[in-house]
C-alpha positions in Angstrom: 0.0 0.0 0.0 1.1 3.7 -0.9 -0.5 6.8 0.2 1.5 8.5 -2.2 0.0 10.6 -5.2 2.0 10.2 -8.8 2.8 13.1 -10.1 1.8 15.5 -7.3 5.6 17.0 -6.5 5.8 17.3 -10.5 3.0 19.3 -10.5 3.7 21.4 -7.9 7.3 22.0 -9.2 6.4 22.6 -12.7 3.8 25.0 -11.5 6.2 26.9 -9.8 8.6 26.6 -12.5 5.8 28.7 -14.7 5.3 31.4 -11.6 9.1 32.1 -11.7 9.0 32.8 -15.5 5.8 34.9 -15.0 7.3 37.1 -12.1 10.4 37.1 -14.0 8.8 39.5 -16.8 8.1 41.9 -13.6 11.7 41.6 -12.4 14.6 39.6 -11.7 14.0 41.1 -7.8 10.8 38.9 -7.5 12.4 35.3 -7.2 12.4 35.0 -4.0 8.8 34.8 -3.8 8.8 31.5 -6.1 12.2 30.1 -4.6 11.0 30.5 -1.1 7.6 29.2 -1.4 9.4 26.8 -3.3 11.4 25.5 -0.6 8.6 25.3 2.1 6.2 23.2 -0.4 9.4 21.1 -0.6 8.8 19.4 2.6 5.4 18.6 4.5 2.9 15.5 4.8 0.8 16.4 1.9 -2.2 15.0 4.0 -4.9 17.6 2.2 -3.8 16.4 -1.0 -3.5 12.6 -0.2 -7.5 13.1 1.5 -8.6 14.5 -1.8 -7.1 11.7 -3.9 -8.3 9.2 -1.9 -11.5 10.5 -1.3 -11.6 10.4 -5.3 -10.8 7.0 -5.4 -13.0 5.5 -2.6 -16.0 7.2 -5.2 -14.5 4.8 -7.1 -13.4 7.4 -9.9 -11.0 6.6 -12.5 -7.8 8.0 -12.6 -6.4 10.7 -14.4 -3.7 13.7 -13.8 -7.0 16.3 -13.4 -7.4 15.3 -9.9 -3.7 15.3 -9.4 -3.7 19.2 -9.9 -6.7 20.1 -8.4 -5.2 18.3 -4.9 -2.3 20.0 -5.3 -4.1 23.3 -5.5 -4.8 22.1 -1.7 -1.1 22.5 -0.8 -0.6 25.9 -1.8 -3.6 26.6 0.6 -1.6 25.2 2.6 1.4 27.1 2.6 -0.4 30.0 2.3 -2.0 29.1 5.8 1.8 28.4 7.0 2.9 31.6 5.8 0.3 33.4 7.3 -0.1 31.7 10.4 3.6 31.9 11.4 3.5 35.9 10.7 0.7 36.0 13.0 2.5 34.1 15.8 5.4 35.6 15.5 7.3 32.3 14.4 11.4 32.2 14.2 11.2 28.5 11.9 8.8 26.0 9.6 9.8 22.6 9.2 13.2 23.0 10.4 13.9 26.2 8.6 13.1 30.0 9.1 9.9 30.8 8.6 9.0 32.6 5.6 8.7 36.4 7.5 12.2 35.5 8.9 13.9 34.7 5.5 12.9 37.6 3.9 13.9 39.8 6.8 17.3 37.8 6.8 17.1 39.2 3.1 17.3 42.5 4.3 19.5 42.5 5.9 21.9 40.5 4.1 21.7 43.2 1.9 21.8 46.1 4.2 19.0 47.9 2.5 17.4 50.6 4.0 14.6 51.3 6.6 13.3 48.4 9.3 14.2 44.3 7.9 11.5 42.8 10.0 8.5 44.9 8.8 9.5 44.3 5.2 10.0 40.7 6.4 6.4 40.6 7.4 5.5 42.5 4.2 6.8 40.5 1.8 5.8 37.0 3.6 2.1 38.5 3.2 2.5 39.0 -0.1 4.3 35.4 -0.1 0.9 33.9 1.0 -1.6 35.8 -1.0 0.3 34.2 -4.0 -0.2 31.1 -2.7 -3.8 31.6 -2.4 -3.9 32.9 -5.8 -2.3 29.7 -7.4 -4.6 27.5 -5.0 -7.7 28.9 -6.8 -5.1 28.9 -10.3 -4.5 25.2 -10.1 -7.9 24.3 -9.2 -9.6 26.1 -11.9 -7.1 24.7 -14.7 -7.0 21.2 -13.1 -8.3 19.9 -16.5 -11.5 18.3 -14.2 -14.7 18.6 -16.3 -16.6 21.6 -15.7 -19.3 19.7 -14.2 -17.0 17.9 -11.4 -15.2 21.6 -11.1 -18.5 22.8 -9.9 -19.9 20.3 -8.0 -16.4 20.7 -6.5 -16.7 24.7 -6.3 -19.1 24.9 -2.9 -16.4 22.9 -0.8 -13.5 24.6 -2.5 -14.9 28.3 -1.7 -16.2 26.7 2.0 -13.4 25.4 3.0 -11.0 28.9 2.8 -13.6 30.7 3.9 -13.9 28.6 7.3 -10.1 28.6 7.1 -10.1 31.8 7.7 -12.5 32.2 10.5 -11.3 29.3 12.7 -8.1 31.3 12.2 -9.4 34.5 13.7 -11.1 32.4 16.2 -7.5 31.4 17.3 -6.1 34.8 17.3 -8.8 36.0 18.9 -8.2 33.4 21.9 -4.8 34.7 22.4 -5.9 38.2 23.0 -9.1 37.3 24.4 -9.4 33.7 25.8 -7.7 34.1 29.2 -11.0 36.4 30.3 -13.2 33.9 29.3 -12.3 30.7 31.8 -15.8 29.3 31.9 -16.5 28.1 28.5 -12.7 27.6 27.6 -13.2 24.3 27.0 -16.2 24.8 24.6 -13.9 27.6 22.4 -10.8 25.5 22.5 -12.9 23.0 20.2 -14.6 25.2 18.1 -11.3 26.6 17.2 -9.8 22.7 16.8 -13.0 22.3 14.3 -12.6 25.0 11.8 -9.5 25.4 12.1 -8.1 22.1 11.6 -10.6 19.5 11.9 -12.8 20.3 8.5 -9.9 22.0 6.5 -7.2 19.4 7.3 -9.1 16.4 6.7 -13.3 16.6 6.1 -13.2 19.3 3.4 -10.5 17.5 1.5 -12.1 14.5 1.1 -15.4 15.5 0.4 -13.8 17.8 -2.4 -11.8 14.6 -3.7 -15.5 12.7 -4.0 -17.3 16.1 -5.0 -15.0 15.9 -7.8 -15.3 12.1 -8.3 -19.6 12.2 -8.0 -20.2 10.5 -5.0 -23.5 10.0 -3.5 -24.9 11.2 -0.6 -24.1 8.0 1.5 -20.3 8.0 0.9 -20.3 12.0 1.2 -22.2 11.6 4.6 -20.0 8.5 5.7 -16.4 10.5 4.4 -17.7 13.5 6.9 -17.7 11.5 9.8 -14.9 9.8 8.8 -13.1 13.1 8.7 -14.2 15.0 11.5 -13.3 13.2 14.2 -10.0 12.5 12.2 -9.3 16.1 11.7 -10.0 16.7 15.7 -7.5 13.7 17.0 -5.0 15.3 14.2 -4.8 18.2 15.7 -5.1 17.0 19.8 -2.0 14.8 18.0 -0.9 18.3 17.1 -1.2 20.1 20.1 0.7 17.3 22.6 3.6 17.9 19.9 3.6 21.7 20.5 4.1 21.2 23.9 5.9 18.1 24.1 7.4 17.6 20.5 11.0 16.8 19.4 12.4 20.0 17.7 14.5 17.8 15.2 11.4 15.6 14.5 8.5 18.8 14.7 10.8 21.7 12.9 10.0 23.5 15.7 11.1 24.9 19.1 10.0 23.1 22.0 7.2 24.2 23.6 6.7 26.6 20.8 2.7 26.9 21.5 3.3 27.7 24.9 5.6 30.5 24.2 2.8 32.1 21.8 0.0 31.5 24.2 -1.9 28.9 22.4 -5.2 28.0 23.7 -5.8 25.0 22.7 -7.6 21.9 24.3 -4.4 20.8 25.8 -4.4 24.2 27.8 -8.0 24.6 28.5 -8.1 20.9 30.0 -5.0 21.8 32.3 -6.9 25.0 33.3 -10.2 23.2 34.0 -8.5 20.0 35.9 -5.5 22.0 37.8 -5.5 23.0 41.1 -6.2 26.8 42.2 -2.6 27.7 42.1 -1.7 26.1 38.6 -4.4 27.8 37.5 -3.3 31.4 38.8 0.3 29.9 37.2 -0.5 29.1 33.5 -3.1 32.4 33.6 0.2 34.4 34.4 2.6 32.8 32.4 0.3 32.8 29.4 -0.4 36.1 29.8 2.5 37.4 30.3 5.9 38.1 27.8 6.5 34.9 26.4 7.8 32.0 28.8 11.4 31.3 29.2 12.7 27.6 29.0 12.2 27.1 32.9 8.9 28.8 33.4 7.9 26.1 30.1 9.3 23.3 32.1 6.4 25.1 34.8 3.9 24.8 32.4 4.7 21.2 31.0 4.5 20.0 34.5 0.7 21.8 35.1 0.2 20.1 32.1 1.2 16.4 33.0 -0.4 16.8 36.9 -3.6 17.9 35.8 -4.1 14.9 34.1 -4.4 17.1 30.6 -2.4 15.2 28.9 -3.8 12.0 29.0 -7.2 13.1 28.8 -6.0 14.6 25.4 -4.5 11.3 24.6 -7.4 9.7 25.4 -9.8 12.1 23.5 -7.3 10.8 20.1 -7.8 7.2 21.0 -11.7 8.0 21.0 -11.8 10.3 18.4 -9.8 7.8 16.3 -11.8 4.9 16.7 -15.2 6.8 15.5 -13.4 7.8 12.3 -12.5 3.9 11.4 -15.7 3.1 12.2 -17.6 5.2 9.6 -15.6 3.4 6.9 -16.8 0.4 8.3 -20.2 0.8 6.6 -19.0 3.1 3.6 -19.1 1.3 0.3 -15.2 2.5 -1.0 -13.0 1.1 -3.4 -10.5 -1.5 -1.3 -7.5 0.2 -2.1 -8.9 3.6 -0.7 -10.6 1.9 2.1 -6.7 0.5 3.1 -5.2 4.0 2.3 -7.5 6.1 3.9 -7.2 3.9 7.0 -3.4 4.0 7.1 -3.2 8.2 6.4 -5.8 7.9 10.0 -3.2 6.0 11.9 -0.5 7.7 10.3 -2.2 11.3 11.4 -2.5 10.1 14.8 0.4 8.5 15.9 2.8 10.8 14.4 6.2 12.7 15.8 6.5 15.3 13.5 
């Protein structure tokens, strides 16, 4: 079995290949844009794509290079997401490399141009990401795809950024915001966890991929449930790594979401369960200037005696074992039904 998608790197890189000669008509001083971009989309799980793919094939769709494109129009959502997200959180690396704001400030000042390096860093990664959400919508729309499928495809397509976009501002909003709101923090945590992740990572991929393909209701219906719950223990998987991860293995600092105040389910769980005086702790430290290496340790430890942390990991085991079982009853091509299994244990029991 193989969860990979032929051609899909070839697409993206020959995609790219025609960006750089169309920004090269503007100027030589534009490639950067394409080379950077470039060398984010050169690493990553690919997950959105491989769901929409898949999704295809468990409609039982034949294959052609159509869907190819339009799921890799889903990774330059992607990295547009990336791009955007790590501006907004203030994030020194991606995937083991500096983060897209960083590399154009390191541009800068490599060059000792004039006026501030880190606003035009931010400036230029903006831009970086609005490109990317341009060629998402590019790709998608010259996929090839009949017009029929491409509009049967359209609602989820336009849905999915859309929702994107508002779980985001539901998570920036709960780093300004969330700490004066204890009582339902729970109950936001999720909402975020669902919008943000849940139904963009997983859901809305696959029900584009059988959009696409024609499925029927059934399959669409059984595909949602599938990927809901999948896109929630994804990112519960996600959150334990922020806190916990491996920096070689993640591509990230350790205990990066604590430093940027995430408030995710992790931390709303530790804030419900902990005792008066970890509470009063993580409320200060998460409110405060960002927490140094020790005071992190302080918060990994509120984190582990409040029994957060294996509520969380019991939330993925539970949330995992709903999303198998709405394939159980799904009528899917075999091959899919083994892929789309694997890409589930695969999401949840990953390091990185």
């Amino acid at each position: 079995m193989t969860t990979e998608i032929p051609g899909l790197d070839g697409t993206i890189h020959a995609f790219l290949a025609q960006q750089a000669e169309l920004l090269a008509d503007v100027s030589a001083d534009c490639a950067p844009l394409v080379r950077y971009v470039s060398d984010l989309m050169s690493g990553g799980k690919r997950l959105r794509a491989a769901f929409c793919y898949w999704a295809w094939q468990a409609a039982g769709a034949a294959g052609e290079p159509g869907i190819v494109t339009a799921a890799a129009s889903l990774e330059f959502l992607q990295a547009a997401a990336l791009i955007h997200d790590d501006v907004m959180d203030g994030s020194d690396t991606r995937r083991g490399a500096p983060s897209m704001h960083r590399r154009f400030a390191a541009l800068h000042r490599g060059n000792d141009w004039a006026r501030d390096p880190d606003h035009f860093g931010l400036s230029a990664a903006v831009l970086a990401g609005d490109l990317c959400l341009t060629w998402s919508d590019e790709l998608y729309t010259s996929s090839a795809l009949p017009s029929y499928a491409l509009a049967r495809g359209r609602r989820v397509f336009n849905g999915m950024r859309t929702q994107l976009m508002g779980g985001q501002y539901l998570d920036l909003l709960e780093q300004a915001a969330g700490g004066r709101r204890p009582e339902d923090a729970l109950h936001r945590a999720r909402r975020v966890m669902h919008y943000k992740s849940a139904k963009y990572t997983v859901e809305h991929p696959l029900l584009l991929g059988a959009q696409l393909a024609g499925a029927d209701d059934h399959l669409l219906a059984r595909l949602s449930r599938f990927g809901l719950s999948l896109g929630e223990a994804f990112q519960l998987r996600d959150d334990v790594l922020g806190v916990f991860g491996d920096p070689s293995r993640t591509g990230k600092p350790a205990g990066d979401d604590l430093r940027e105040g995430k408030r995710t389910v992790l931390i709303a769980l530790a804030l419900q369960n902990g005792s008066r005086t970890q509470r009063d702790t993580m409320t200060a430290l998460l409110t405060g200037p960002p927490p140094g290496p020790a005071e992190i340790d302080t918060l990994r430890d509120i984190i582990v005696s409040s029994g957060a942390l294996a509520a969380v990991e019991t939330m993925i085991a539970g949330l995992l074992e709903r999303s198998v079982s709405a394939l159980d009853t799904a009528a899917v091509d075999d091959e899919a039904r083994s892929v789309l299994l694997g890409l589930a244990q695969a999401a949840t029991a990953r390091t990185a």
